[in-house]
C-alpha positions in Angstrom: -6.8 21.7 18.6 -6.9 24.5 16.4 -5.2 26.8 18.1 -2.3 24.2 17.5 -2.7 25.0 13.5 -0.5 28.2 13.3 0.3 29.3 10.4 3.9 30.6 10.3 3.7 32.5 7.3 2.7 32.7 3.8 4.6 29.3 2.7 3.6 27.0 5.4 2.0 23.4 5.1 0.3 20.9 7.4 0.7 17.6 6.6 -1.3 14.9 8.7 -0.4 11.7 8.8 3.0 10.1 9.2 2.7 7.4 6.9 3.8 6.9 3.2 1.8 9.2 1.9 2.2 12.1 4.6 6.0 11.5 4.7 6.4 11.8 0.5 4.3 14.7 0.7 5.7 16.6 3.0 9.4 15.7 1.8 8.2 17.1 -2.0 6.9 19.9 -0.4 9.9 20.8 1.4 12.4 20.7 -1.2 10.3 22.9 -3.0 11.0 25.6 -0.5 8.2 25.4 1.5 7.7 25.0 5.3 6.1 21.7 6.3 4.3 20.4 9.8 4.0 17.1 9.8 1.6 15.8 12.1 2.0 12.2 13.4 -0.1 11.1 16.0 2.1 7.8 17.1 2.8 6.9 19.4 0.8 9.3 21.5 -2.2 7.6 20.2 -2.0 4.1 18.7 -3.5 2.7 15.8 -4.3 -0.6 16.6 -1.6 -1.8 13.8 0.8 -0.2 14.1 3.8 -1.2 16.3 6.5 1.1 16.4 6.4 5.4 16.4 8.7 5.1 13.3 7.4 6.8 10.1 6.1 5.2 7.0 5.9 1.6 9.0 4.6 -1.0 6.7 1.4 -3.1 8.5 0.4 -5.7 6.2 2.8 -6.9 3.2 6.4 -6.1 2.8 6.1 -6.0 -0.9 5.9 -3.0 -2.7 5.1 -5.1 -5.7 6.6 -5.9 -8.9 10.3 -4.6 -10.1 9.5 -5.2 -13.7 8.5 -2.5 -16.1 6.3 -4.5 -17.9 3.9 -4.7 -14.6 1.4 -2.1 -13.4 3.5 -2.1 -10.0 6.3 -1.5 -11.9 5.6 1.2 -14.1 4.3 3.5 -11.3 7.6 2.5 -9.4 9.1 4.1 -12.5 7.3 7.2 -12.6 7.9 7.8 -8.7 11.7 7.2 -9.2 11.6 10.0 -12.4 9.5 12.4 -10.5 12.6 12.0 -7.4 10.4 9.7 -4.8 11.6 9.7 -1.4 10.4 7.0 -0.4 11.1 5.0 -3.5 14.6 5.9 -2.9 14.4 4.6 1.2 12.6 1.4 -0.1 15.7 0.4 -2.9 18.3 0.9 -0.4 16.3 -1.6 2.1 15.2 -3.9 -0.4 15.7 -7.9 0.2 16.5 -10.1 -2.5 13.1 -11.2 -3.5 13.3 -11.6 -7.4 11.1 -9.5 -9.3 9.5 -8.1 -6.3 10.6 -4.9 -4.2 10.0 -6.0 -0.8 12.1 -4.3 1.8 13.4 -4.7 5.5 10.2 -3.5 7.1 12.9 -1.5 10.1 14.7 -0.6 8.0 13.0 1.1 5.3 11.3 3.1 8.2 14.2 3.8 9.9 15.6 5.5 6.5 12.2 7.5 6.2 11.9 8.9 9.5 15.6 10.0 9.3 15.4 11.9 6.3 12.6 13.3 7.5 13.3 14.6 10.8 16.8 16.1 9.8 15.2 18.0 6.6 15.6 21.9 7.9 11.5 23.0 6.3 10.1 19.9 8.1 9.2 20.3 12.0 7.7 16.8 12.7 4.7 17.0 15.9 3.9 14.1 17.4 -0.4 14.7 18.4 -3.5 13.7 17.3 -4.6 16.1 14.5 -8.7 16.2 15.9 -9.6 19.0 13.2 -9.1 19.8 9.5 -6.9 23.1 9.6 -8.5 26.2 8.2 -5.5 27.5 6.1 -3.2 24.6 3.5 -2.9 21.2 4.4 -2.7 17.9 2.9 -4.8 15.2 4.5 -2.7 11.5 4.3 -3.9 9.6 7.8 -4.4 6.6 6.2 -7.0 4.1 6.4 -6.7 4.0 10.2 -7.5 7.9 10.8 -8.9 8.8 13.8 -12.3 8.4 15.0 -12.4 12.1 15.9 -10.5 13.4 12.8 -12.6 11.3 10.6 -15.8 13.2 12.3 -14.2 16.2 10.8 -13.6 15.0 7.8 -17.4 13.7 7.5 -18.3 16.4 9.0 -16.5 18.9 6.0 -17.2 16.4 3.4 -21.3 16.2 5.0 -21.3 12.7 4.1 -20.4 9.4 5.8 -17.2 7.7 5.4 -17.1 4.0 3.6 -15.6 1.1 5.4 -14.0 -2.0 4.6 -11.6 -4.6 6.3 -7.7 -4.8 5.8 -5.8 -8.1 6.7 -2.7 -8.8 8.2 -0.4 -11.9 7.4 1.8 -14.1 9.9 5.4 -14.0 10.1 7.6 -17.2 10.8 10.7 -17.6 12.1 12.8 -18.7 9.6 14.8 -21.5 11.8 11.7 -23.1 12.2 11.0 -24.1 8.9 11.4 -27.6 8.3 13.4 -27.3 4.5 13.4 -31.3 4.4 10.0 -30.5 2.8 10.1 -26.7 2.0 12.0 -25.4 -0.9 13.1 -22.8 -2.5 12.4 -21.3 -5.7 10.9 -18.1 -7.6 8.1 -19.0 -10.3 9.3 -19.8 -14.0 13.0 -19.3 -11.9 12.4 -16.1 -12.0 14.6 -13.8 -9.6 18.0 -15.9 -7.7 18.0 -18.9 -10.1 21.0 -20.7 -8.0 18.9 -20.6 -4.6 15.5 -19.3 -5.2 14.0 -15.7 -3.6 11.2 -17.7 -1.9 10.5 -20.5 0.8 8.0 -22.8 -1.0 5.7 -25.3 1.2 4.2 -27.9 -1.5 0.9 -29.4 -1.0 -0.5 -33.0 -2.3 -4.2 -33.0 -3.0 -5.0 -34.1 0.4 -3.2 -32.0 2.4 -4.7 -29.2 0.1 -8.3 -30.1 0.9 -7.4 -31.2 4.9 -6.1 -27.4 4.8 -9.0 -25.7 2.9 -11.6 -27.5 5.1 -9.9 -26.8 8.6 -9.8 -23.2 7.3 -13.5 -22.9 7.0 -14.1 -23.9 10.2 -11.8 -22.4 12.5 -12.8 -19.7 15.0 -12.1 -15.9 13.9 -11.5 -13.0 16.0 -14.6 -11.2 16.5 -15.0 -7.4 15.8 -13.2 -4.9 17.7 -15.2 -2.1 19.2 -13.7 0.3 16.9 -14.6 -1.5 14.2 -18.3 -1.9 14.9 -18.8 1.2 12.5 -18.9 -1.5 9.6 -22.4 -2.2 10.0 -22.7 1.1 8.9 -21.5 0.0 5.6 -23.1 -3.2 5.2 -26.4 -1.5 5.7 -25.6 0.7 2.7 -24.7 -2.5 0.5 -21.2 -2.1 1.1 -18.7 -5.2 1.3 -16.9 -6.1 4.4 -13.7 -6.9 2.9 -12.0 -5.1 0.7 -11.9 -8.0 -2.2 -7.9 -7.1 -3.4 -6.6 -8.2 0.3 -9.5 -10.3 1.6 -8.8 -12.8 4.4 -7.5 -16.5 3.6 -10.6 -18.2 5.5 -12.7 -16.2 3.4 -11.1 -17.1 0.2 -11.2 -20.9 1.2 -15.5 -20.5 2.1 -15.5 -19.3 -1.4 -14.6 -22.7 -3.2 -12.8 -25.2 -2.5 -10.4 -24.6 -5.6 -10.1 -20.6 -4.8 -7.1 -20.9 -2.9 -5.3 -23.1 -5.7 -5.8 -20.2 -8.3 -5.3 -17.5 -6.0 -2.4 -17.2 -3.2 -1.9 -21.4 -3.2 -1.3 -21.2 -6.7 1.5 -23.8 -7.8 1.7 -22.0 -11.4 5.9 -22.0 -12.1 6.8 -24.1 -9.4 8.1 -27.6 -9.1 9.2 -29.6 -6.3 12.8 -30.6 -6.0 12.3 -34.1 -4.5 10.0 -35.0 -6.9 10.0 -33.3 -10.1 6.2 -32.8 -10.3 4.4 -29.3 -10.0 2.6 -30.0 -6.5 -1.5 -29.7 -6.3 -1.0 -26.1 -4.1 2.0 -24.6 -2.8 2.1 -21.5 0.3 5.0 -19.5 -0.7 7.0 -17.7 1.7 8.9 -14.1 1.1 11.9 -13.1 3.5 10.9 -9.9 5.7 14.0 -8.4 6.9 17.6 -8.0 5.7 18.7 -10.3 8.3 16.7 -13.2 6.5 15.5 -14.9 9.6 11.9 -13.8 9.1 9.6 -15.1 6.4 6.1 -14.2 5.7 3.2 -16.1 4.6 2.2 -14.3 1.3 -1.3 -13.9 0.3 -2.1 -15.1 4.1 -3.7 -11.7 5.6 -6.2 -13.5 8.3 -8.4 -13.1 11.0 -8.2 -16.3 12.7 -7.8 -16.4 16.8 -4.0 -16.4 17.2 -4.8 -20.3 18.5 -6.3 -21.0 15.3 -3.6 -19.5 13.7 -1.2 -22.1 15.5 -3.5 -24.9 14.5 -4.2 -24.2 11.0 -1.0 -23.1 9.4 1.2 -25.5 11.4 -1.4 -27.9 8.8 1.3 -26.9 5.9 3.9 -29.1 5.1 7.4 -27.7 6.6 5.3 -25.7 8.8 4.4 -27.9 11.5 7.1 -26.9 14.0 7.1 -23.1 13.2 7.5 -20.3 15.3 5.3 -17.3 14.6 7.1 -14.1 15.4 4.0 -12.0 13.8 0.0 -13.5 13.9 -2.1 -12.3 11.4 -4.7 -10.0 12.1 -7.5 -7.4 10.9 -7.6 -4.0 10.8 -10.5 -0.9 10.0 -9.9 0.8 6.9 -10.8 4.2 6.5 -11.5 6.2 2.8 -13.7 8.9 1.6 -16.3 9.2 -1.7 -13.5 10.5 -3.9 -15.2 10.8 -6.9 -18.0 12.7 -5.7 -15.6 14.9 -3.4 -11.7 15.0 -5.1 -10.3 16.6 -8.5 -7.4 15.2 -10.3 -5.0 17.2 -8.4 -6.0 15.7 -5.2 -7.8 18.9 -4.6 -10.8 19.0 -2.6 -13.8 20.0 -4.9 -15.0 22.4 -1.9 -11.4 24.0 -0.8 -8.9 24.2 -3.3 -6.3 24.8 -0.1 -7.5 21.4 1.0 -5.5 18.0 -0.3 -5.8 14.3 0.2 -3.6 11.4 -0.7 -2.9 7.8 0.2 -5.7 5.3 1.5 -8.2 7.7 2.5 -8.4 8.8 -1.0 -9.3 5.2 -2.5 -5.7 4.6 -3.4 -4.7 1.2 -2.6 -1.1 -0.4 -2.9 1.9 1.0 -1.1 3.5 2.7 -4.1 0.2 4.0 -4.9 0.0 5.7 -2.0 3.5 7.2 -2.1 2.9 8.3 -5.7 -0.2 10.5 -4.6 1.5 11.6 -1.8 4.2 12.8 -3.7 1.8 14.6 -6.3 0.0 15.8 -3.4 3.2 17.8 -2.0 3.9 18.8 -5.4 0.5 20.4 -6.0 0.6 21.7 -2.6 3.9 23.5 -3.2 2.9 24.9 -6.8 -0.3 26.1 -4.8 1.7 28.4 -2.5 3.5 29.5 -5.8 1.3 30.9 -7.8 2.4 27.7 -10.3 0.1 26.3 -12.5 -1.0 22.7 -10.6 -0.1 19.1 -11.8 -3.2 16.7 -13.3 -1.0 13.5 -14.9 -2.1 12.3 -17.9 -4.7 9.1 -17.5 -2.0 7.4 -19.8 0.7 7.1 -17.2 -0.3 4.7 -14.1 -0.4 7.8 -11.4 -2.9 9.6 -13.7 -5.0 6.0 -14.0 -5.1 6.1 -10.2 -6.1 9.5 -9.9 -8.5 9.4 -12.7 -10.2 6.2 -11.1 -10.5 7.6 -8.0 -11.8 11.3 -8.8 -14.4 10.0 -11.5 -15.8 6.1 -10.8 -19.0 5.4 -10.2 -19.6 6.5 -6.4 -22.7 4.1 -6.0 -19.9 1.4 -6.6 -16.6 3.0 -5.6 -14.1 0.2 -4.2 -9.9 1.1 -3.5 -7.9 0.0 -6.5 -4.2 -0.8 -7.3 -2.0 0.3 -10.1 -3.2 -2.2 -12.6 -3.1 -2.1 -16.8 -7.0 -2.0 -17.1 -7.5 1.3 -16.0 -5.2 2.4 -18.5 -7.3 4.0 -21.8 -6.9 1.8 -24.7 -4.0 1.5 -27.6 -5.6 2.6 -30.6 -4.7 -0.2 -32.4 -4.1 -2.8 -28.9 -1.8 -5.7 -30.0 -2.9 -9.1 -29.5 -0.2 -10.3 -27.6 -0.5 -9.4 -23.5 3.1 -8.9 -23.2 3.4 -6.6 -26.4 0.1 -4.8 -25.1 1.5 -4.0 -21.8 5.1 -3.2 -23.4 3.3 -0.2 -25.6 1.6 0.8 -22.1 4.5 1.5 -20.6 6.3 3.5 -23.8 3.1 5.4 -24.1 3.0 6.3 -20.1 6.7 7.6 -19.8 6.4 9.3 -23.3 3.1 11.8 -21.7 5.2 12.1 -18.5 7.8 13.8 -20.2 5.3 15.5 -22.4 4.4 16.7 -18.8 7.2 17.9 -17.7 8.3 19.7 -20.9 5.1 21.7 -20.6 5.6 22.8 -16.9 7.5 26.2 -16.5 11.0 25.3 -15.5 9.9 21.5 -15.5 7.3 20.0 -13.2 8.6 17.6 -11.7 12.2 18.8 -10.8 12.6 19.9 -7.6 14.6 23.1 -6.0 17.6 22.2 -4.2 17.1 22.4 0.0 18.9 25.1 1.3 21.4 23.2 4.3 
C-alpha cells in the first residue's frame, strides 16, 4: 500500500477518509493552493453503515443541530460559516424546514459534497483502502468506522490501543403511514413553522408510556457483530459500551422508568391539539429528506432485532401501521487517546507532518467534525507554507473542542459535543442562562477575529482556486 502514497511534489496532501471531516479538509487545503489525494475507501470496502459511495453520507441523525446563536451547535455553525465551511455551505442549501434545527436532505447534502469535490482541479479523489499511515503529509479523518487494518497502523504508530464505544442508528418511517388522526404537528414553545409545525409529534398517556418503557426492556437486541467483538477490549480497561451522548433507547428505558420522559420522550413545549393538555411523553418525529415523505424517530438510535423494532415502535400512538423505510441499528466506533497523543492544531505530538480530525480524534457531533476538519486542512496547508499554524482560542467553540480533546484527563477521556461548559468562564458570569450564553457567543466571535487579525494576510481567508 505504500508504494500507492506518492508524493507528487513539494505541496502534496493525503487526505484519508471521505467523510465530513476528510472532505472539509481536503476542500480547505485545496483552495489554499495545495494538491490534495483524497482517499475513500467506499465502496470498494464497506463500512457496515454506510450505504451509498457518496461523500460525507450522514449514518445516524440528519440534524446538524441547533440554528440558533445562542446554542453551542449554533455558535460553532457560525464560526465554520466565517472561516468559509464547505460543508456548512452544502448542508444550508439542503436543509429541510425543521425550525431551529439544521437538518438536511441526507442525498442531497452528499450529493452537493461529492460534487464539489470531485470537480475541484487540486483534488484527485482514489477510491481504496488506505492500510498504512503515509510517510510524508497527511491528514488522518476515517471516522469512527476506520479500518481494522488502518487502525493497526494507527495503534501501531500511536503504540497504544485504540478505545471503543458503540454508536446507534435511528429508524426512519414512511411518512404516509403515519396515522395524523393521533399524531400532530408542532415545534416546542412553537418554535420554528408556527402555522403547521416542523415536527410530527406522537403523544403518549401515562399508560401507553409505561406499556412502551416496559416492552422496551424486554425486547430482544441484536447481538454483537464480529467486528465489533474488539469492545471487550474496552470493557476490560473500564471503559463504557456506549458512548453516553447517543446511547440506545432500550438502554435509556433499563435505566428508569422516568428516563425516557426527561430525555428523548420529553413532552416539555408541547401540547396536544385534540385535547389541550401537555401529554405524559411524546416521540417526536423530524422530516429526513426534501421530498418530506420520510420522518425519523429522534433520539431513537437502537439496537433492537429489526422484529423487535416492528413490535415495539408500532407500540406508539400514530405509529401502529407504519412503514419503516430505515431500522435502527449499531455501529463500532473508532477514536484515539487524543490528549495523550494530539496538540491543538490537530498535530500529532510525534510527527508534526501527521494530522487528525473528525471522530477519531474524540470530536463528536457532525459540525464538530467538519470544524476540525476544516482546521485540519487549514493547518495542513500553512504547514506546506512555511505559515505560522492555527491553535483557536479555547473561548470560541472550535478552540473548546480542540482544547477538550488535546488536554482531558486520558484515564477518563469520553467524545464530546460543542456544548457551553467547556467554554472558560465569564469573569463576572451573569445569572441569567440566556444572558450567560449570549456573552459566550460575543466573547467567541470577538477572539476569532482577534485571530484572524493576527494571522499574516488573515487566517482564515482562503486563496482563490485557480480554474
Amino acid at each position: 500500500m505504500a508504494s500507492h502514497f506518492r508524493r507528487k511534489h513539494a505541496k502534496h496532501l493525503i487526505v484519508i477518509g471521505g467523510g465530513l471531516a476528510g472532505a472539509e479538509a481536503a476542500w480547505q487545503a485545496a483552495i489554499r493552493g495545495v494538491e490534495a489525494t483524497l482517499y475513500e475507501m467506499r465502496p470498494i470496502v464497506a463500512t457496515g453503515a454506510h450505504t451509498t459511495a457518496l461523500l460525507a453520507e450522514l449514518v445516524c441523525s440528519n440534524s446538524l443541530g441547533s440554528k440558533l446563536i445562542d446554542r453551542a451547535s449554533g455558535l460553532l455553525q457560525t464560526e465554520a460559516r466565517q472561516m468559509g465551511s464547505l460543508l456548512l455551505q452544502c448542508a444550508e442549501k439542503s436543509a429541510l424546514p425543521t425550525g431551529s434545527a439544521l437538518a438536511v436532505d441526507r442525498t442531497a447534502f452528499a450529493e452537493q459534497v461529492t460534487h464539489q469535490i470531485e470537480n475541484h482541479p487540486r483534488i484527485q479523489i482514489v477510491r481504496q483502502e488506505a492500510t498504512t499511515i503515509p510517510q510524508q503529509l497527511v491528514i488522518i479523518a476515517s471516522g469512527p468506522l476506520t479500518s481494522p487494518r488502518l487502525a493497526d497502523s494507527i495503534r501501531r504508530f500511536t503504540g497504544r490501543q485504540h478505545l471503543f464505544f458503540f454508536d446507534a442508528i435511528s429508524p426512519i418511517v414512511s411518512a404516509e403511514t403515519i396515522d395524523m388522526s393521533i399524531a400532530f404537528r408542532a415545534s416546542r414553545y412553537e418554535r420554528g413553522d408556527h402555522t403547521q409545525g416542523d415536527y410530527i409529534n406522537c403523544p403518549l398517556t401515562d399508560e401507553e408510556y409505561t406499556n412502551f418503557v416496559e416492552a422496551l426492556r424486554t425486547a430482544d437486541r441484536n447481538p454483537l457483530r464480529a467486528f465489533e467483538s474488539t469492545i471487550t477490549e474496552g470493557v476490560r480497561a473500564g471503559i463504557s459500551e456506549h458512548f453516553e451522548g447517543c446511547l440506545p433507547i432500550e438502554i435509556l428505558a433499563s435505566r428508569h422508568p422516568a428516563t425516557l420522559a426527561y430525555g428523548p420522550m420529553r413532552p416539555v413545549g408541547l401540547r396536544d391539539p385534540k385535547t389541550g393538555k401537555r401529554p405524559a411523553a411524546v416521540v417526536q418525529l423530524r422530516q429526513d429528506n426534501q421530498a418530506g415523505n420520510l420522518y425519523n424517530l429522534v433520539g431513537f438510535q437502537t439496537n433492537l432485532t429489526y422484529a423487535e423494532q416492528q413490535r415495539v415502535f408500532r407500540m406508539i400512538p400514530g405509529l401502529e401501521k407504519a412503514e419503516f423505510t430505515r431500522f435502527g441499528s449499531m455501529h463500532r466506533n473508532t477514536f484515539i487517546a487524543s490528549p495523550l497523543l494530539l496538540s491543538p492544531t490537530l498535530q500529532s505530538r510525534q510527527r508534526p507532518d501527521l494530522f487528525l480530525a473528525g471522530q477519531i480524534t474524540g470530536v463528536e457531533g457532525y459540525m464538530g467534525n467538519i470544524a476540525t476538519g476544516l482546521l485540519a486542512g487549514i493547518n495542513a496547508a500553512h504547514l506546506i507554507e512555511g505559515k505560522p499554524l492555527l491553535t483557536f482560542p479555547p473561548t470560541t467553540m472550535l478552540g473548546a473542542l480542540c482544547h477538550y480533546v488535546c488536554s482531558a484527563d486520558p484515564d477518563h477521556f469520553q467524545p464530546m459535543k460543542a456544548n457551553f461548559g467547556i467554554l472558560p468562564q465569564l469573569d463576572s458570569p451573569p445569572q441569567n442562562k440566556n444572558e450567560r450564553y449570549n456573552q459566550y457567543v460575543q466573547r467567541a466571535l470577538r477572539d476569532l477575529k482577534k485571530l484572524n487579525q493576527s494571522h499574516p494576510a488573515g487566517a482564515l481567508e482562503p486563496l482563490a482556486p485557480e480554474r
